[in-house]
Each structure stands twice: as C-alpha cells, then as structure tokens.
N, C-alpha and C positions, 0 to 999 in steps of 0.2 A: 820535225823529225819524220822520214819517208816508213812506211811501214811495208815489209818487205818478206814476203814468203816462198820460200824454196820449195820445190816439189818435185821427188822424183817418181815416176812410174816406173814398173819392172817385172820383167815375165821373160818368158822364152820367144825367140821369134817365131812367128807365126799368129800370135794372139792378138795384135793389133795394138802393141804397145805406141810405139812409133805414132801410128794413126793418131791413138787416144791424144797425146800429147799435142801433133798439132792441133787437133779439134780445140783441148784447153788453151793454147798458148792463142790462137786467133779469137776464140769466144773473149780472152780477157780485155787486147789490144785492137781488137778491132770492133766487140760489141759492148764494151764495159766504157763509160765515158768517165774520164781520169784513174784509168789505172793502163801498168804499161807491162811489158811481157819477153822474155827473151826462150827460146826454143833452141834446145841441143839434142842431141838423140847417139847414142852409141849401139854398138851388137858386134856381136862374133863373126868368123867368116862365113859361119853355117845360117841359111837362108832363113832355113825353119829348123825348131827347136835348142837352136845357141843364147845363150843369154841375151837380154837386148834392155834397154833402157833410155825413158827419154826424160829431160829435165826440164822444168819452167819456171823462170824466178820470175814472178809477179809483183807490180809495186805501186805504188802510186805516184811515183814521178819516174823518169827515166835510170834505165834499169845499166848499171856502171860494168859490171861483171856478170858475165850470162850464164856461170856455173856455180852447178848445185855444191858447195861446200858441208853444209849441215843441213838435209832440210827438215822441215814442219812436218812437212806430207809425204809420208811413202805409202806408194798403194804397190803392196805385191802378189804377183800372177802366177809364182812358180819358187818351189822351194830352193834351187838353186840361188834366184835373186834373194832368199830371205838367208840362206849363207852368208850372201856377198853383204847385203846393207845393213843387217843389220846389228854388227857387234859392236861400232862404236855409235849408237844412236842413243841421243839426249832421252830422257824418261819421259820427258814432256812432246817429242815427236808423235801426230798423229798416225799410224798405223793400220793399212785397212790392208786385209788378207782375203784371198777368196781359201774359206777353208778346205775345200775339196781340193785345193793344188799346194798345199803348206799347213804344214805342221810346225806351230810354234814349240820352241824348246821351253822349259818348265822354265828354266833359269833366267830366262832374259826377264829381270825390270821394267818389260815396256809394257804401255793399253793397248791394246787389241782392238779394233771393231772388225765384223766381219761381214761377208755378203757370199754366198753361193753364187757369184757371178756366172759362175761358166756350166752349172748346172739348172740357174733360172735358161740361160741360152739356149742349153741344150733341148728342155722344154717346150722354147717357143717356136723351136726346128730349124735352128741355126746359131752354131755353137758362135760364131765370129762376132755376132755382137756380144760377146762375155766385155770386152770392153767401153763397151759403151752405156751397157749394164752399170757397169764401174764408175763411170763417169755421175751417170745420174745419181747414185750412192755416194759419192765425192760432192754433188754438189747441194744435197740435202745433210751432210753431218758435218761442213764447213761454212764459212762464209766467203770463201773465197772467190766465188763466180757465181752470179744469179744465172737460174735454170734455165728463162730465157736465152740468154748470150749462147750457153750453152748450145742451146737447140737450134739457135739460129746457125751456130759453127759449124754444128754436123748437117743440117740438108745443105749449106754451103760447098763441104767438104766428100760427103758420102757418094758413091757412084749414083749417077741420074738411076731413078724408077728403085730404088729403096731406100728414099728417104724415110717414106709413113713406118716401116717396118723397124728402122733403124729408131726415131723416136718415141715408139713403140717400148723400145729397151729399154732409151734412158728414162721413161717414164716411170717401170719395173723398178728399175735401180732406185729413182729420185724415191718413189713411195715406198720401198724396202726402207729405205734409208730414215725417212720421216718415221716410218714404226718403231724404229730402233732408238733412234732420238727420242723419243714419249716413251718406249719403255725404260727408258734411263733415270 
C-alpha cells in the first residue's frame, strides 16, 4: 500500500508561494530516493497580492493524480487562503499559519501550529524568505522531506549569490520548528 500525502501551500502573490512549492516538489523527486512528487500551482490575475497557491502530492511510488483533493498539509500565508481552505478540512489535517498574516476563527476544529514566518524575515532584513522560513518549519514538524533534500532544492533553485542567506532561513524556520516540536 503507497503512502501518499497532499500538500497545499497558500498566501497572497508575492510571498513566494509558487517558489516554496517548487523547492518542495524537487527536494522530494529529485533529492529523496523512493519517493516521487507532482507539482501544480494556481493564483489570480493579480501579480502581487491575488490569492496564489501551489500543491504537491508526494508518495512513495508514482504519483496517478497530481491534485490536491484533501490534503494532510496546509501551510497558510494570508487570511484570504485561510477563508478559502479551510472550511472543509479533515480535523486531522496538519495546519501551519504564519500568525501575524491569519487569524484563526474560534470555531474551526482544526490544530494549529504556528511560526511568525514573515516577521522572523522581516528581522533578518528581507521579508521574501518568509517562505522559505516556512519550509524549514514544514520540514522539522513533518516527516515528509529530510532537511537535507530540502536545502539542496533551494541553492538549486534560488537566484545565484543568495543561496547562504536563503539557508540561513530555512535553518530559522527548521530550529523554530524543532523548539516547538519539544515543547509539545
């Protein structure tokens, strides 16, 4: 039996939704040995600040259907996306919020984890890794990609001469993530 996890990332454009998702869908399929990966990406016609979203079903044999149906993993950037995904999400979907850009409603039955993504960014004087921030916090409170593969996707992937700065973030993110995990 394939073990098979849906993921959608979701924010406003501009935040590096899109990016984050290829970095994950290449980290799984190209630096994870036996597990396999498909990559979609949606958004508005608005460049910057229109909803955006990108998905990656992850698995361990060949992946049949490349869309998110129900996933495991939403990581949301913008309370807009937490309008949109989250009203019919299972209780058991992982949930990670940057709370400085989303306010959960009382109501909703879902876990929460959270990370000040885009205000560690802010921080470290560049708000644009807020994603990447995310990624490393994604990949310390799942098992779904070793940190590795990760890092190796983003200096792959990130424009030449800010790689160190960019794993700089996800490093942020990964150790945020690992404290939170131990205070659980």
């Amino acid at each position: 039996m394939s073990r098979t996890t849906e993921v959608r990332l979701s924010g406003a454009g501009g935040q590096g939704i899109v990016l984050a998702g290829q970095i994950l869908g290449q980290a799984v399929s190209l630096y994870e040995k036996g597990k396999f990966a498909t990559f979609t990406q949606s958004y508005g016609p608005e460049a910057r600040g229109g909803s955006c979203s990108a998905e990656i079903v992850v698995s361990d044999e060949s992946v049949g259907y490349p869309y998110v149906i129900s996933p495991q993993v939403l990581v949301i950037m913008s309370q807009e996306a937490y309008n949109k995904y989250t009203p019919n999400l299972s209780p058991e979907t992982l949930v990670i919020i940057d709370p400085g850009l989303v306010k959960p409603k009382a109501s909703k039955k879902l876990k929460f984890l959270s990370i000040p993504a885009t205000n560690l960014a802010r921080e470290m004087g560049r708000v644009v890794v807020a994603n990447i921030i995310m990624l490393g916090f994604l990949a310390a409170v799942s098992d779904l990609v070793a940190p590795q593969a990760l890092k190796k996707s983003i200096l792959a992937t990130v424009p030449e001469g800010t790689g160190e700065f960019n794993i700089k973030a996800f490093t942020l993110g990964y150790e945020y993530g690992l404290k939170q995990a131990k205070a659980k």
